[in-house]
C-alpha positions in Angstrom: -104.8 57.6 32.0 -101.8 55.9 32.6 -98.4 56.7 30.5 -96.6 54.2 29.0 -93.4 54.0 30.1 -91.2 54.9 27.7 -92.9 58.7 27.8 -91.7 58.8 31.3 -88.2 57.5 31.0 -88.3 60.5 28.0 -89.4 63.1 30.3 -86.8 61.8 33.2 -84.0 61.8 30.3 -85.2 65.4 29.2 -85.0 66.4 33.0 -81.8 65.2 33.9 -80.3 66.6 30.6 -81.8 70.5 30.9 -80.7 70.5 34.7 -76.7 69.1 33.8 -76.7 71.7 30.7 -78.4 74.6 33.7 -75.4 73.1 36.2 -72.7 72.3 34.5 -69.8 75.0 34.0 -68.8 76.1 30.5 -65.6 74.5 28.4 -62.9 77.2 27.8 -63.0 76.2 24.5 -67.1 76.6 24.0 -68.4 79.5 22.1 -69.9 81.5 24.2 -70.4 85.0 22.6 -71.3 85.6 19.1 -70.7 89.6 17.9 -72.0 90.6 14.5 -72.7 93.4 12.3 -71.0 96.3 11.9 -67.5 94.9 12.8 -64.2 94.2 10.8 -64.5 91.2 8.8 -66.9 88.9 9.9 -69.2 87.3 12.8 -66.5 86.7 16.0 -67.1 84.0 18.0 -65.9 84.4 21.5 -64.6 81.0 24.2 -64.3 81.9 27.8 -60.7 81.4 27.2 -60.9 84.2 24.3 -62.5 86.4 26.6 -60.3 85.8 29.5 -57.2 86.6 26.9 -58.5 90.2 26.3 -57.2 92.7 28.5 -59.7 92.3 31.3 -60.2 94.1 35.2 -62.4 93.7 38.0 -65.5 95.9 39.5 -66.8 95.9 42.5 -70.5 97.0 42.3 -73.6 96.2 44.2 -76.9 95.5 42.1 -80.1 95.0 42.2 -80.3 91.5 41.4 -77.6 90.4 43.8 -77.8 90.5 48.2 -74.6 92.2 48.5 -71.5 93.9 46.4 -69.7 91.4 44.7 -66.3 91.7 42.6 -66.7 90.6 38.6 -64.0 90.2 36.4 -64.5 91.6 33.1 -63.4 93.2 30.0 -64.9 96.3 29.1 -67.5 97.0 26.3 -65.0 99.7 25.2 -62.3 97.4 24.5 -64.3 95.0 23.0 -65.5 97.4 20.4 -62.1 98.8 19.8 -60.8 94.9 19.0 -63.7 94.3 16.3 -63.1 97.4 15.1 -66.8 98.4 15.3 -68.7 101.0 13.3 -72.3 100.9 14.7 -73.8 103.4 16.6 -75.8 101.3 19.4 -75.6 97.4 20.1 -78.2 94.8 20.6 -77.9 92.7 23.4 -79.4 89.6 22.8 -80.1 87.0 26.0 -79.9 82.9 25.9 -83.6 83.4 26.9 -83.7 85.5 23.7 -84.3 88.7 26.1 -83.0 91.7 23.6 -82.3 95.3 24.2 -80.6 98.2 22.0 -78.3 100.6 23.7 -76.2 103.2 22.1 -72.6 102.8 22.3 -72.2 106.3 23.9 -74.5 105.5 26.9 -72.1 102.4 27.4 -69.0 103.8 26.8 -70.0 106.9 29.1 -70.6 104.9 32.2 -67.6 102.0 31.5 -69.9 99.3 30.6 -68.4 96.0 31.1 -69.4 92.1 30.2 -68.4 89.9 33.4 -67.6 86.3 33.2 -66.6 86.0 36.1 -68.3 86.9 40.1 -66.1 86.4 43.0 -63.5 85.0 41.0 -65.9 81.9 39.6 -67.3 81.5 36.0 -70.7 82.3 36.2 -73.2 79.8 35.7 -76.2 80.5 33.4 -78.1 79.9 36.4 -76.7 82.9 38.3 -76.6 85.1 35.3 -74.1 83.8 33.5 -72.2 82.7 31.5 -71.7 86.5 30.4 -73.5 90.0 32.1 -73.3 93.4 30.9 -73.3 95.7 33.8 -72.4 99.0 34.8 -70.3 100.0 38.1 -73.1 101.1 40.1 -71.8 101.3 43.2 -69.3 103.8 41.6 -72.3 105.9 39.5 -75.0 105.7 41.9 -76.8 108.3 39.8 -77.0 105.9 36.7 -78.8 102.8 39.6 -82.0 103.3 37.7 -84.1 101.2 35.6 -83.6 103.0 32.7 -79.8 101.6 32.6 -80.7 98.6 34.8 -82.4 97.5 31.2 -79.1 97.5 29.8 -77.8 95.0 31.9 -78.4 91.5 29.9 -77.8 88.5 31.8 -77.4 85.3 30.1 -75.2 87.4 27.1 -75.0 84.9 23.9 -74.7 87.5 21.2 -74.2 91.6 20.3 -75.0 93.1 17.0 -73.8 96.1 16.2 -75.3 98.8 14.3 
């Protein structure tokens, strides 16, 4: 059966689209984390910019998912919490691919969870786990390289309840 051709120019459109929204790099000024819950006042909505504003460091850790160590620039989990003036107990980590996992805030705070937006000293594109990743410094806590913290580590960051 042949396809008209309007359903091919669609699919062509569609194609070119998903691949400039996978490539292109993120507006300072886009929203790019969402934290709700149990926080003072209401949802926060997070830029790059906002993000980069916050007190924020840099790790160098190696990982599972990456060849070699690399150095992210980040602000901690920590500090983040301590902004929002959160109440909850653990956090959800919810994933642009709707990936979600709950953590308790002690586990993360023990072990100086961080959220990078930046590796090597670029933004992080969604296609190399970006725009935001939670991570731990493994290289500096070898004990906690295991897949039960490994789960922790949400790529693709778009929002955090807390609870």
């Amino acid at each position: 059966m042949i396809k008209p051709i309007h359903s091919i120019t669609a699919a062509l459109v569609s194609l070119l689209l998903l691949t400039f929204l996978i490539a292109t790099p993120l507006q300072a000024d886009q929203n790019i984390l969402t934290v709700t819950g149990e926080v003072t006042g209401s949802n926060h909505h997070f830029s790059l910019a906002d993000l980069k504003a916050m007190p924020n460091y840099q790790v160098k850790t190696e990982t599972i998912w990456t060849d070699q160590e690399h150095t992210y620039t980040a602000i901690s989990v920590a500090q983040l919490l301590e902004k929002l003036g959160a109440k909850g107990q653990n956090l959800r980590f919810i994933a642009l691919n709707d990936y979600a996992i709950e953590v308790p805030v002690d586990i993360l705070l023990e072990h100086n969870a961080f959220i990078a937006f930046e590796q090597d000293g670029k933004p992080m594109r969604i296609r190399d786990k970006g725009p935001l990743w939670v991570l731990y410094p493994f290289s500096d806590q070898p004990q906690i390289n295991t897949p039960f913290y490994q789960a922790h580590c949400a790529w693709q960051l778009k929002t955090i309840e807390v609870f």
